[in-house]
GUTOR-521241 format. One record per atom (N, C-alpha, C): atom name; residue in three letters; x, y, z; residue number from 1. Coordinates in steps of 0.2 Angstrom, whole numbers, always signed. Atoms other than C-alpha are relative to their C-alpha. Example, Ala and Ser with C-alpha at 12.3 -4.5 7.8 and 13.67 -1.06 7.14 Angstrom:
BEGIN
   atom   rest      xx      yy      zz    nr
      N    ALA      +4      -6      +0     1
     CA    ALA     +62     -22     +39     1
      C    ALA      +4      +6      +0     1
      N    SER      -4      -6      -1     2
     CA    SER     +68      -5     +36     2
      C    SER      -4      +5      +3     2
END
This chain:
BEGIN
   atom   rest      xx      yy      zz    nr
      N    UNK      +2      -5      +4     1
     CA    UNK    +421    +537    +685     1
      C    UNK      -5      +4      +3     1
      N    UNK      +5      -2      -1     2
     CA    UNK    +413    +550    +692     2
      C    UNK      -7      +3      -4     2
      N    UNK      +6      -2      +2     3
     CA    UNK    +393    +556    +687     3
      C    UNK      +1      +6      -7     3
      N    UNK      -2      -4      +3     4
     CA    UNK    +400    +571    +679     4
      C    UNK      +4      -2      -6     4
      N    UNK      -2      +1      +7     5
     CA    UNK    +413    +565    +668     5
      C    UNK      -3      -6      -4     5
      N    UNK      +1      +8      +6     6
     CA    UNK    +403    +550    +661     6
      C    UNK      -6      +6      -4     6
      N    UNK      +4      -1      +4     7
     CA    UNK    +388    +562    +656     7
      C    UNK      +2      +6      -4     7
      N    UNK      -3      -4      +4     8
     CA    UNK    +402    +576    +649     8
      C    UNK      +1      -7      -7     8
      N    UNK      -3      +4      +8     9
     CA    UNK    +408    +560    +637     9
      C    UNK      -6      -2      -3     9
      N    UNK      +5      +3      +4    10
     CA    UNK    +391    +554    +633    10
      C    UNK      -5      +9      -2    10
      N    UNK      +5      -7      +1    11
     CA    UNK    +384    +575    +629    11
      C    UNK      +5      +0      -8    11
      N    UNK      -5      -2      +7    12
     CA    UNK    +404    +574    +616    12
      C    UNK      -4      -5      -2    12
      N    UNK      +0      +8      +6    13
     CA    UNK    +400    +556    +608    13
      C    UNK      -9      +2      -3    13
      N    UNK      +7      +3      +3    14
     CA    UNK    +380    +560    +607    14
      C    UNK      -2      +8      -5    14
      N    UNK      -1      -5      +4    15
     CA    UNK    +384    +580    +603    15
      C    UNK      +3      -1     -10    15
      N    UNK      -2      +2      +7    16
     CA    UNK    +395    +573    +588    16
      C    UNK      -6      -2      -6    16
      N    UNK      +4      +7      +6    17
     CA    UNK    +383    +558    +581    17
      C    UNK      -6      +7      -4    17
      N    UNK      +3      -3      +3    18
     CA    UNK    +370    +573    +581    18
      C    UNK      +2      +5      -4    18
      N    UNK      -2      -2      +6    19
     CA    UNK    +379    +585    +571    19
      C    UNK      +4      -4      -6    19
      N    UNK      -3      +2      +4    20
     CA    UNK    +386    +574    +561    20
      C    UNK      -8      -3      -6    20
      N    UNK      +8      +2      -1    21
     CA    UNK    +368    +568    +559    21
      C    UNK      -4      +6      -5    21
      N    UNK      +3      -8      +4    22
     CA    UNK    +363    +585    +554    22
      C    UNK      +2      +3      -5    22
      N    UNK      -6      -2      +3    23
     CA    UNK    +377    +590    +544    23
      C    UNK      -3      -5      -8    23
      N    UNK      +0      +4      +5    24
     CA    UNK    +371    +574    +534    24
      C    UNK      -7      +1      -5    24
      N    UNK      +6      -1      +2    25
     CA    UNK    +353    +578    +532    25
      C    UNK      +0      +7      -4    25
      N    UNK      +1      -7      +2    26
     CA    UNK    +356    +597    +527    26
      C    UNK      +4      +0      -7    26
      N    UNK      -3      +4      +6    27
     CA    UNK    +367    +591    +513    27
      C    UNK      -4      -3      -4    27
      N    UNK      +5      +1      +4    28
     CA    UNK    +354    +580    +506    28
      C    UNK      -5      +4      -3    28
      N    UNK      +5      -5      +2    29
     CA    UNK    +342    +593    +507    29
      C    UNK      +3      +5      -6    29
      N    UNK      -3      -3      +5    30
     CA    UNK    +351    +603    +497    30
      C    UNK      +2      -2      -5    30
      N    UNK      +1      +4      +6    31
     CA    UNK    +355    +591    +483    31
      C    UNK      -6      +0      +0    31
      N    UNK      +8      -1      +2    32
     CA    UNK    +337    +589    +484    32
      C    UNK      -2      +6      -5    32
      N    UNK      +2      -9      +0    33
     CA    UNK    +333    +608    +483    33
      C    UNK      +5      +2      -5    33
      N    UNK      -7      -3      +6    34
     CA    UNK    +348    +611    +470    34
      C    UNK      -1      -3      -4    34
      N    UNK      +0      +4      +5    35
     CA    UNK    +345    +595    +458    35
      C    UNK      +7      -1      -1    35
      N    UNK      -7      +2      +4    36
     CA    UNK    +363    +592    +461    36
      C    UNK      +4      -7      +3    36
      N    UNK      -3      +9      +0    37
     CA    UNK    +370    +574    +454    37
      C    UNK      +8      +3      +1    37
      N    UNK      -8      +2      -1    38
     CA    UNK    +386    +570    +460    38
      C    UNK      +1      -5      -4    38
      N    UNK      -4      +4      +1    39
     CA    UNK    +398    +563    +448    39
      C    UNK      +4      -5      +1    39
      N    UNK      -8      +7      -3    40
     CA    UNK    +411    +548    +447    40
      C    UNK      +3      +2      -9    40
      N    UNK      -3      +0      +3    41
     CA    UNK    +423    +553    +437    41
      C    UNK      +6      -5      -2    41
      N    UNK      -8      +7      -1    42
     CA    UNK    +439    +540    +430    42
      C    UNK      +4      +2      +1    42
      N    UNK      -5      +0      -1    43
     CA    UNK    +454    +544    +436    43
      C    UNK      +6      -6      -1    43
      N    UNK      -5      +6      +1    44
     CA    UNK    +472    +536    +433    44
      C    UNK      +3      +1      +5    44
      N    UNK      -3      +1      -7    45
     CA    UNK    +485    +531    +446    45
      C    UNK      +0      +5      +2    45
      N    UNK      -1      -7      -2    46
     CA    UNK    +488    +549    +447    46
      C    UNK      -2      +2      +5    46
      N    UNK      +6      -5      -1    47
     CA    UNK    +471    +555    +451    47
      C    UNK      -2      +6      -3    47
      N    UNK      +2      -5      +3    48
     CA    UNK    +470    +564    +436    48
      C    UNK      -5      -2      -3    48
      N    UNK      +9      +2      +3    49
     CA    UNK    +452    +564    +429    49
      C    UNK      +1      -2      -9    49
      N    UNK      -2      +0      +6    50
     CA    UNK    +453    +555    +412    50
      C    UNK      -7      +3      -6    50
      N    UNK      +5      -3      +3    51
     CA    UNK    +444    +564    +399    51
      C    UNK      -6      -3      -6    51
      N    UNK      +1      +0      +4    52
     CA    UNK    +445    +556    +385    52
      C    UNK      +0     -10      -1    52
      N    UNK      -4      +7      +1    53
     CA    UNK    +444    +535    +382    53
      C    UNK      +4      -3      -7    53
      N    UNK      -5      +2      +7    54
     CA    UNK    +451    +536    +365    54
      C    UNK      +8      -1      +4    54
      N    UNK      -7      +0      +3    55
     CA    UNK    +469    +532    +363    55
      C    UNK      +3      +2      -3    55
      N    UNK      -4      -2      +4    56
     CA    UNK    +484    +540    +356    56
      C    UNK      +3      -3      -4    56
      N    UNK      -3      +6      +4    57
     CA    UNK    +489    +534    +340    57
      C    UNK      +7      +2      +1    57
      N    UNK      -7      +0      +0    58
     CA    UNK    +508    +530    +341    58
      C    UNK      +3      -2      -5    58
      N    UNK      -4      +1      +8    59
     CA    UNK    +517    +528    +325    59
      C    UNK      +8      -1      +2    59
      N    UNK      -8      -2      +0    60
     CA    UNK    +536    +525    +324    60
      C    UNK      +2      +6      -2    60
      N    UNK      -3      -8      +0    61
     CA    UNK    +537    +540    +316    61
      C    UNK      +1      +6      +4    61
      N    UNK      +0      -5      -5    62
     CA    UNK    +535    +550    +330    62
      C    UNK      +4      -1      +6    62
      N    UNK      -4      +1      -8    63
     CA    UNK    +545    +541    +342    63
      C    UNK     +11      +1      -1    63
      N    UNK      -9      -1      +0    64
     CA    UNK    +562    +549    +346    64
      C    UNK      +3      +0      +8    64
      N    UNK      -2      +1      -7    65
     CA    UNK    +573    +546    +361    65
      C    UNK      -1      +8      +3    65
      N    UNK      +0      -5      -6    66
     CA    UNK    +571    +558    +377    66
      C    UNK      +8      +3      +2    66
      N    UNK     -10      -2      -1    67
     CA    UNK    +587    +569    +377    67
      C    UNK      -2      +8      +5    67
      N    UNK      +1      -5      -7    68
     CA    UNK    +588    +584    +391    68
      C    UNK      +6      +4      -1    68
      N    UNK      -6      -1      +1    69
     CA    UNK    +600    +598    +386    69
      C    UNK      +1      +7      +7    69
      N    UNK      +0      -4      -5    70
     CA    UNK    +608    +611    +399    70
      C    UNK      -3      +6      -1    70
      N    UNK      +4      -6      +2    71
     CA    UNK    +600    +624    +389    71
      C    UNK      -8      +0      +2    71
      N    UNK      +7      +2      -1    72
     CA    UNK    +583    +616    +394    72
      C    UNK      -5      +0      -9    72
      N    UNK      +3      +1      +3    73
     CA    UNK    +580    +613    +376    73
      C    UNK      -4      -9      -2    73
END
């Protein structure tokens, strides 16, 4: 390996670490500077955000089979 290509892949690998470095720090500062809390929202298998923890109440009376007609009724 020549002199040249070791100190181009050590300028990528230590260019990255510092913007990434940077990237990381300028972010915080802004949550800082913004007062903005990141959330954890709950999600279901989907990763649709649930909103609500209640449950739907299910009654027999509401429950009817799933019929599909060609009218899209």
């Amino acid at each position: 390996m020549s002199p040249k290509s070791f100190l181009l892949t050590v300028a990528i690998f230590g260019g990255g670490y510092a913007s990434s470095t940077l990237l990381d720090r300028a972010v915080d500062a802004a949550q800082a500077y913004f007062h903005i809390q990141t959330s954890t929202y709950k999600t279901d298998a989907s990763g649709y955000i649930i909103c609500s923890t209640e449950k739907p109440q299910i009654t027999k009376d509401n429950l009817r089979p799933l019929t599909l007609n060609a009218s899209g009724e």
